[in-house]
C-alpha positions in Angstrom: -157.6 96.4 -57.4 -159.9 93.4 -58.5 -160.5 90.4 -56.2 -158.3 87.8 -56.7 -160.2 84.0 -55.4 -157.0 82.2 -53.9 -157.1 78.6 -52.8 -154.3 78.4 -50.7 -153.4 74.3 -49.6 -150.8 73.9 -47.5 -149.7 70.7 -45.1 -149.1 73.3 -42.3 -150.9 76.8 -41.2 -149.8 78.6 -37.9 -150.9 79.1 -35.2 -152.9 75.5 -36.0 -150.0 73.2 -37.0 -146.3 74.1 -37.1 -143.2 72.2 -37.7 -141.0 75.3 -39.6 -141.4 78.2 -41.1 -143.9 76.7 -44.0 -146.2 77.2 -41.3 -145.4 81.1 -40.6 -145.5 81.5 -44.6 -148.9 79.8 -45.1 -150.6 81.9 -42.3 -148.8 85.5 -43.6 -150.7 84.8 -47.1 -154.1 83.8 -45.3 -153.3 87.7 -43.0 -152.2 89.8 -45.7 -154.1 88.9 -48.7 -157.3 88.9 -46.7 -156.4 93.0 -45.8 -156.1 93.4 -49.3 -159.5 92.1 -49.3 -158.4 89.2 -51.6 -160.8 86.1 -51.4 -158.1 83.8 -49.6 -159.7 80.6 -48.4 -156.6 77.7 -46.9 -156.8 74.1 -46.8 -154.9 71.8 -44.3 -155.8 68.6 -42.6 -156.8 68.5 -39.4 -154.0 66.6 -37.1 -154.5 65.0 -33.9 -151.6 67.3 -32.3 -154.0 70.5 -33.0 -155.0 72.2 -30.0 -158.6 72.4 -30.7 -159.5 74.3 -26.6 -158.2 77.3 -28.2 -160.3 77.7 -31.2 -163.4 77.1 -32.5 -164.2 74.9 -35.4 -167.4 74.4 -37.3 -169.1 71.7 -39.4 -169.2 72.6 -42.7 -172.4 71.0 -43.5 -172.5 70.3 -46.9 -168.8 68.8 -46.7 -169.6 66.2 -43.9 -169.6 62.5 -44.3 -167.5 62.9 -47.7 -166.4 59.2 -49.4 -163.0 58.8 -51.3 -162.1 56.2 -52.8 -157.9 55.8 -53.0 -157.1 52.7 -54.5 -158.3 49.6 -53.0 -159.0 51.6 -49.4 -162.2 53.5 -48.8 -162.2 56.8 -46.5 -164.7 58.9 -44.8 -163.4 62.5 -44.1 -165.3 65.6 -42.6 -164.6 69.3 -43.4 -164.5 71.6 -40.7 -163.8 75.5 -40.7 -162.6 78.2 -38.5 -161.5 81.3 -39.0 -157.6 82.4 -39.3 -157.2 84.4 -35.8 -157.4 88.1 -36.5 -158.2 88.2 -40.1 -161.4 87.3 -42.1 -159.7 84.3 -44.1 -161.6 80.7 -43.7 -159.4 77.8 -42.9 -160.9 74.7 -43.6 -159.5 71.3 -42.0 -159.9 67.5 -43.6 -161.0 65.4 -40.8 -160.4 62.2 -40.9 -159.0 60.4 -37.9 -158.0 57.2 -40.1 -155.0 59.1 -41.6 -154.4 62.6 -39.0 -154.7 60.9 -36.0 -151.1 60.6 -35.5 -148.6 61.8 -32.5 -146.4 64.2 -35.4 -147.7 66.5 -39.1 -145.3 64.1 -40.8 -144.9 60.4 -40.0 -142.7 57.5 -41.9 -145.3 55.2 -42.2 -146.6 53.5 -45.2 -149.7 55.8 -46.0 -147.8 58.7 -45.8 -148.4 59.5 -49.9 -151.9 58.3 -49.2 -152.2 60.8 -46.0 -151.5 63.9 -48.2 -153.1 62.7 -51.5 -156.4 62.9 -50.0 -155.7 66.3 -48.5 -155.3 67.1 -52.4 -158.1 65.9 -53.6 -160.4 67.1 -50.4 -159.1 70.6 -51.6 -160.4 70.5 -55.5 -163.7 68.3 -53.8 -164.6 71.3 -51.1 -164.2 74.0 -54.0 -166.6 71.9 -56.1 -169.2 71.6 -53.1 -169.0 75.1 -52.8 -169.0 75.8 -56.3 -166.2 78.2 -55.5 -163.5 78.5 -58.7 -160.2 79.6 -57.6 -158.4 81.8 -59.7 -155.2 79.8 -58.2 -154.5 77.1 -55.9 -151.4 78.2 -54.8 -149.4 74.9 -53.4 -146.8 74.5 -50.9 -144.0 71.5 -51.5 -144.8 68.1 -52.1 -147.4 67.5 -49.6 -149.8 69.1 -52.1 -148.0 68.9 -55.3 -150.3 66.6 -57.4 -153.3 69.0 -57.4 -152.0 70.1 -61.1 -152.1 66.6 -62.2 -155.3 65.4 -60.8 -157.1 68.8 -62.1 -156.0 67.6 -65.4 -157.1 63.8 -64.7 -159.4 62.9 -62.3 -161.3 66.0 -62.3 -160.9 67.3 -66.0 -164.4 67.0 -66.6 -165.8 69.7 -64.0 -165.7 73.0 -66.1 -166.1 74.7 -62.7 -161.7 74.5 -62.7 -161.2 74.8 -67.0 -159.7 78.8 -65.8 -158.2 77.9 -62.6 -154.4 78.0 -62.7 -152.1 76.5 -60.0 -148.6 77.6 -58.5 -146.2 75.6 -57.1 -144.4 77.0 -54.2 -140.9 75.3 -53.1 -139.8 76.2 -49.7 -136.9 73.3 -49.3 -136.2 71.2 -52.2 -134.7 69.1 -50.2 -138.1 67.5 -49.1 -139.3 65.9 -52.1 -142.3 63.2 -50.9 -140.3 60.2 -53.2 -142.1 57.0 -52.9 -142.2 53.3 -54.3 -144.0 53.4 -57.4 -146.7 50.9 -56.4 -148.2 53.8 -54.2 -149.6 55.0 -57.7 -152.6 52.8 -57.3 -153.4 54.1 -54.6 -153.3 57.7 -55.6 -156.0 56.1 -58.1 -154.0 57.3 -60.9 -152.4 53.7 -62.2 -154.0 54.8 -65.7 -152.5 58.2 -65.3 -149.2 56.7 -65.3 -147.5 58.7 -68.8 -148.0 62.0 -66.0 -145.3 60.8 -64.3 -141.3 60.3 -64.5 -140.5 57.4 -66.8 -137.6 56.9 -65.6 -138.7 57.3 -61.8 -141.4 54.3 -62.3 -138.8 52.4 -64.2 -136.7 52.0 -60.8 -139.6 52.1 -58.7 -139.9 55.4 -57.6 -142.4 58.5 -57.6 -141.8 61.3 -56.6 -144.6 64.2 -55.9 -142.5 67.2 -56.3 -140.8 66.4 -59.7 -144.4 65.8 -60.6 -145.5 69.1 -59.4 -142.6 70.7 -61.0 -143.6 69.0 -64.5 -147.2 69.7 -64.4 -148.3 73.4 -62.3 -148.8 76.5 -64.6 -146.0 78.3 -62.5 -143.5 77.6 -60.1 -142.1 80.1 -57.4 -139.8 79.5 -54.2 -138.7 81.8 -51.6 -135.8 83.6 -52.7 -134.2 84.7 -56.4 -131.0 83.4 -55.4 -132.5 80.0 -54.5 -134.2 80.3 -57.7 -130.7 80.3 -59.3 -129.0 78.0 -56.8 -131.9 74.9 -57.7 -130.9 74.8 -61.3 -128.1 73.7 -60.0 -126.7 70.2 -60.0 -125.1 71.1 -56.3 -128.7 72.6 -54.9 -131.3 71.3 -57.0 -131.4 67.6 -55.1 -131.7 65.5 -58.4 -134.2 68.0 -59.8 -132.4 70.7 -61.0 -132.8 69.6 -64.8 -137.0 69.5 -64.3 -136.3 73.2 -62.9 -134.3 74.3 -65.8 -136.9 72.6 -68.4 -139.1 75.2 -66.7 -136.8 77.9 -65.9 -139.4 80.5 -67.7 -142.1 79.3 -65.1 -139.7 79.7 -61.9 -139.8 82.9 -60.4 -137.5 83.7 -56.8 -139.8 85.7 -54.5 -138.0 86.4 -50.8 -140.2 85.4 -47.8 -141.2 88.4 -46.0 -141.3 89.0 -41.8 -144.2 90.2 -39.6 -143.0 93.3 -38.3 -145.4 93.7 -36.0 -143.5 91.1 -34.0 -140.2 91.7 -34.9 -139.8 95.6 -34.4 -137.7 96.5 -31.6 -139.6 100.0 -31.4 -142.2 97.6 -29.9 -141.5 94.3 -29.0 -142.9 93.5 -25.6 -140.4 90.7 -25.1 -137.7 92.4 -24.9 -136.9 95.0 -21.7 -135.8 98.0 -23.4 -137.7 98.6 -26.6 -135.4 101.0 -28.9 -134.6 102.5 -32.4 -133.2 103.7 -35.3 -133.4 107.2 -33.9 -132.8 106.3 -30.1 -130.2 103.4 -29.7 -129.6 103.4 -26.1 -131.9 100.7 -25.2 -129.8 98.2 -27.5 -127.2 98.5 -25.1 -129.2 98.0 -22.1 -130.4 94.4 -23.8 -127.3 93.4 -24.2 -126.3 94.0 -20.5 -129.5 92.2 -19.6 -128.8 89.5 -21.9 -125.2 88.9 -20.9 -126.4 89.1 -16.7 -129.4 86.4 -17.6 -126.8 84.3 -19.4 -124.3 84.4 -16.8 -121.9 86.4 -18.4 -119.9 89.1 -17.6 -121.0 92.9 -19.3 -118.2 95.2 -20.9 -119.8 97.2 -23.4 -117.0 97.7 -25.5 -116.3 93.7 -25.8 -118.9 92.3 -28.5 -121.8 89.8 -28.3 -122.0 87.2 -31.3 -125.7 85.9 -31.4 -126.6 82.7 -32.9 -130.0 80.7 -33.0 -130.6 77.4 -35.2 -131.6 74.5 -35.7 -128.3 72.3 -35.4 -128.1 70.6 -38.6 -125.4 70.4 -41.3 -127.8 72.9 -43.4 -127.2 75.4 -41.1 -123.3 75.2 -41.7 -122.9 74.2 -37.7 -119.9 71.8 -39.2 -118.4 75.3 -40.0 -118.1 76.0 -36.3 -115.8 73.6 -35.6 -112.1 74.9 -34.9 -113.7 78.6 -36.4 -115.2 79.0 -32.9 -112.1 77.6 -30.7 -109.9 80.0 -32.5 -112.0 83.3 -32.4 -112.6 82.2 -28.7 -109.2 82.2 -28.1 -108.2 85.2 -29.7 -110.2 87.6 -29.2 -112.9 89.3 -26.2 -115.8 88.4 -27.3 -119.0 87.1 -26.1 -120.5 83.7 -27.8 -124.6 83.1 -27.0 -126.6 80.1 -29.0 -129.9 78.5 -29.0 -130.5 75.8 -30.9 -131.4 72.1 -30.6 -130.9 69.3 -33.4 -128.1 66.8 -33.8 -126.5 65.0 -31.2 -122.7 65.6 -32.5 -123.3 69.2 -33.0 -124.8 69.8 -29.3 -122.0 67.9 -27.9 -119.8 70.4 -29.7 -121.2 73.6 -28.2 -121.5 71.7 -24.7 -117.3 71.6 -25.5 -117.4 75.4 -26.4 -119.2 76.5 -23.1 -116.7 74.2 -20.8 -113.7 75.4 -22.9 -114.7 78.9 -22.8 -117.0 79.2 -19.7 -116.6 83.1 -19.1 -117.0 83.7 -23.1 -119.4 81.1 -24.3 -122.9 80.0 -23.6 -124.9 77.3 -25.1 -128.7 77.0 -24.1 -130.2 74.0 -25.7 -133.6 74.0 -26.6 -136.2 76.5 -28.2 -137.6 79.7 -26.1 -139.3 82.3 -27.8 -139.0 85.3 -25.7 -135.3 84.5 -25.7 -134.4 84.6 -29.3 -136.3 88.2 -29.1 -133.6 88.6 -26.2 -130.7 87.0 -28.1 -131.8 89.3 -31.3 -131.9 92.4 -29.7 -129.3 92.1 -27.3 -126.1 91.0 -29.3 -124.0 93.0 -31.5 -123.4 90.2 -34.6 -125.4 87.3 -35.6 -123.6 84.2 -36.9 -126.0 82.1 -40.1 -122.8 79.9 -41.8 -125.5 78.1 -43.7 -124.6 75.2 -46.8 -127.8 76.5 -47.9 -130.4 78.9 -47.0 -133.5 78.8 -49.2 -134.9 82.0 -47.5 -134.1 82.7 -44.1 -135.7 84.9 -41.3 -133.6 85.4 -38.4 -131.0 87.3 -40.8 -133.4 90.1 -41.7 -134.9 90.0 -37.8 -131.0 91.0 -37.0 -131.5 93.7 -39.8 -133.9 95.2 -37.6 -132.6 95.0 -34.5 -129.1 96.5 -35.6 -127.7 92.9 -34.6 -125.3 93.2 -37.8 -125.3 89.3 -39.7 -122.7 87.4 -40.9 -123.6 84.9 -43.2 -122.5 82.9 -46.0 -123.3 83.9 -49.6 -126.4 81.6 -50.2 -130.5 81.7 -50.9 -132.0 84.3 -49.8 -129.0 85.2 -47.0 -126.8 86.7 -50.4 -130.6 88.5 -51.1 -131.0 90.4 -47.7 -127.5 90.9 -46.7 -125.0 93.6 -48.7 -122.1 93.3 -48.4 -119.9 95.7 -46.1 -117.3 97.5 -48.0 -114.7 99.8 -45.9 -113.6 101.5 -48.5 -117.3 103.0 -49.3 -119.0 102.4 -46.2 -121.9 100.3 -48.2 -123.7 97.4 -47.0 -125.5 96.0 -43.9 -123.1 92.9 -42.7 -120.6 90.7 -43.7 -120.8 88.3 -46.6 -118.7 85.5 -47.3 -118.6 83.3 -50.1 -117.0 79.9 -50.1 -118.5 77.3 -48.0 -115.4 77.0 -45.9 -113.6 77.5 -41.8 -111.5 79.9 -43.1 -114.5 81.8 -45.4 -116.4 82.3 -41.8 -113.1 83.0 -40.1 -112.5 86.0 -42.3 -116.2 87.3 -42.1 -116.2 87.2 -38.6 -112.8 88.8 -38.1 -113.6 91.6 -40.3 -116.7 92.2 -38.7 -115.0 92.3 -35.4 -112.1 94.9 -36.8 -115.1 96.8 -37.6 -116.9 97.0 -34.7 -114.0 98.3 -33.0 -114.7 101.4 -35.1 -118.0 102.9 -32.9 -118.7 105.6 -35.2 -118.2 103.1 -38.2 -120.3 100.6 -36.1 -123.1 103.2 -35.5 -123.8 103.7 -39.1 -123.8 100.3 -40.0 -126.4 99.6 -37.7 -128.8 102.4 -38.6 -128.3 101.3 -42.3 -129.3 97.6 -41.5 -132.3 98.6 -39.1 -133.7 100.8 -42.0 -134.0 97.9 -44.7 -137.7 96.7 -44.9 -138.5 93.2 -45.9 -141.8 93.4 -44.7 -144.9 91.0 -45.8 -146.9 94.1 -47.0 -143.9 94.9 -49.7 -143.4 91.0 -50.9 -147.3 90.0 -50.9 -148.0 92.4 -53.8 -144.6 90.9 -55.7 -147.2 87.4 -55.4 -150.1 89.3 -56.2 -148.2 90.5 -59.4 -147.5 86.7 -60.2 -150.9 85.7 -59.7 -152.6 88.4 -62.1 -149.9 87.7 -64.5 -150.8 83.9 -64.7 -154.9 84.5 -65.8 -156.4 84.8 -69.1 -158.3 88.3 -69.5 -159.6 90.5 -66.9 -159.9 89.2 -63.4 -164.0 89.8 -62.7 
């Protein structure tokens, strides 16, 4: 395989600065591309909130003391490297107090578009000092989105970028970095202006992922569904006529998971690890789970797993008189963690008092105990309005924890449908965005596990599906050859 020379910017990188899963994504490309011995190199500014006694960063000392002019202000940024733990990839960080030093990634001030223009242009400015041309800069959302347009203005006259191609990667579209228009001084691109949305300036806006959309060689985002579902007028967030002007550009390539976190073979955060050959230790979790949640243990009587963020993306409004009644009805057992809105917490506060032997909500975020949660219920619960990829769906693959989920994103892309009649599919699938949609999924999935040997097979069919980062990195390393002139040398 030839050696591909990937500039990879993005506004978040784990384990240095995380908000979401854009973070997880970013650092997967850094790990896997580098084993495929791929010259990755990833770009990200270097906040105040990073932990800097827990990894070592150098000077890079031909990138120190670097002037920008952006607009009318003046800035002085430093570049500083380290290396992405346990891989050879070099992460390089924008310093520059004046716009990182800041208590959160993402702020609502005023010189928020300025913050992440400069991390753009600090990008295509470190390649140039290290007279490094990247077959791709591969982009994440609108935080970096106007790399394709200043390559083609600003810094059209270095040859060193006249091959380089750029990809556009949408994670949510539902974050779209939309601005007053004035702020296009101060990208230094007033004389640019034609490169952006007429109609945009004309009341006042701009808006860096619509431009990113217009102007990168290629767009992808993170699942084929959500590739459909943005073309949309009900998905696409105002933009869904930009995506269908470049509908042959968009391609739907599914997030993959890092199984060598998520495997309950060998997941040291769990108490029994288990398999698809040995499924004993799935039922000790759950008794585990159910005694550290305060719950009582019957191992015929189900456990229905859920962990979110509580927002109305997430379908929590779905909840809502679904939950009271399959409370009420039926033996089950109800864990969720999750944090977010105030209404929705109240609401499962409510659930726990109603239902106090059934029910447990645990507010917050802990780590070890969404491994806990995953591999020691029997469903998982993801209602979501919309679901642009999705991870903890194909975690419950894995750990036999059978999802039910709505028919969205990349949720209708990792979960087949189970039919009775053939005994096909690994969970339960249901379509319209309604109570009585998730009421239906999660009674038929409960008339179904009351079928053990039914249940049995379902799990092993789930646990054996693969959605790993290995398989789904080569689908990008396909996109990227595809997108070059002539032989890659």
């Amino acid at each position: 395989m030839s050696t591909l020379k990937i500039c990879l910017v993005s506004s978040e990188i784990a384990p240095f600065a995380k908000t979401g899963g854009l973070a997880d994504v970013s650092e997967a490309f850094g790990r896997y591309l580098s084993a495929q011995h791929h010259d990755i190199r990833l770009i990200m500014p270097f906040y105040a909130a990073i932990d800097t006694r827990n990894y070592q960063f150098y000077p890079v000392e031909y990138a120190l003391n670097c002037e920008i002019q952006m607009g009318s202000k003046h800035y002085t940024y430093h570049m500083y490297t380290t290396q992405l733990p346990g891989t050879d990839a070099a992460v390089y960080l924008v310093h520059c107090p004046e716009l990182y030093a800041r208590p959160s990634l993402y702020t609502n001030d005023a010189d928020e578009p300025i913050r992440f223009a400069l991390l753009n242009r600090a990008a295509i400015e470190l390649c140039q000092r290290m007279n490094w041309a990247p077959h791709i800069f591969h982009l994440n959302d609108w935080q970096t989105a106007l790399i394709p347009v200043y390559l083609k203005t600003l810094y059209s006259w270095d040859g060193l970028f006249h091959n380089t191609k750029t990809l556009l990667t949408i994670h949510n579209i539902g974050y779209q970095g939309s601005f007053g228009a004035d702020v296009i001084n101060d990208l230094g691109l007033n004389t640019y202006y034609t490169y952006f949305d007429a109609s945009d300036l004309y009341h006042g806006r701009l808006n860096f992922l619509r431009t990113g959309i217009r102007h990168a060689h290629k767009l992808s985002t993170v699942s084929e569904t959500y590739a459909r579902e943005i073309q949309t007028a009900d998905y696409g967030e105002g933009l869904h006529k930009d995506l269908q002007n470049r509908s042959e550009d968009l391609v739907g390539i599914l997030n993959g998971v890092d199984y060598q976190q998520w495997d309950p073979q060998k997941d040291n955060l769990i108490p029994y690890t288990y398999s698809v050959h040995n499924l004993r230790g799935k039922n000790l979790n759950k008794r585990f789970l159910l005694k550290k949640m305060g719950l009582s243990y019957d191992r015929s009587i189900p456990v229905i797993g859920m962990i979110t963020r509580l927002a109305e993306q997430k379908g929590i409004a779905l909840l809502r008189g679904t939950l009271e009644l399959i409370l009420a009805q039926y033996n089950v057992r109800f864990i969720v963690l999750g944090a977010g809105e105030e209404s929705y917490e109240q609401f499962l506060h409510y659930i726990q008092s109603s239902f106090p032997e059934k029910a447990v909500f645990f507010k917050g975020y802990d780590y070890p105990l969404s491994h806990l949660i995953e591999a020691g219920s029997d469903i998982f619960v993801m209602p979501s309005k919309y679901e642009p990829c999705g991870l903890n769906q194909i975690y419950s693959l894995k750990y036999g924890t059978i999802p039910v989920v709505r028919k969205t994103g990349g949720l209708a892309d990792t979960v087949q449908p189970y039919d009775w009649r053939t005994g096909q599919g690994t969970g339960f699938v249901f379509e319209h965005y309604t109570q009585s949609g998730l009421q239906w999924a999660l009674e038929y999935a409960l008339s179904t596990y009351a079928h053990k040997n039914v249940w049995k097979k379902l799990i092993r069919r789930a646990m054996l599906q693969n959605f790993s980062w290995e398989e789904q990195i080569h689908k990008y390393v396909e996109l990227y050859t595809r997108m070059l002139p002539g032989k890659i040398k």
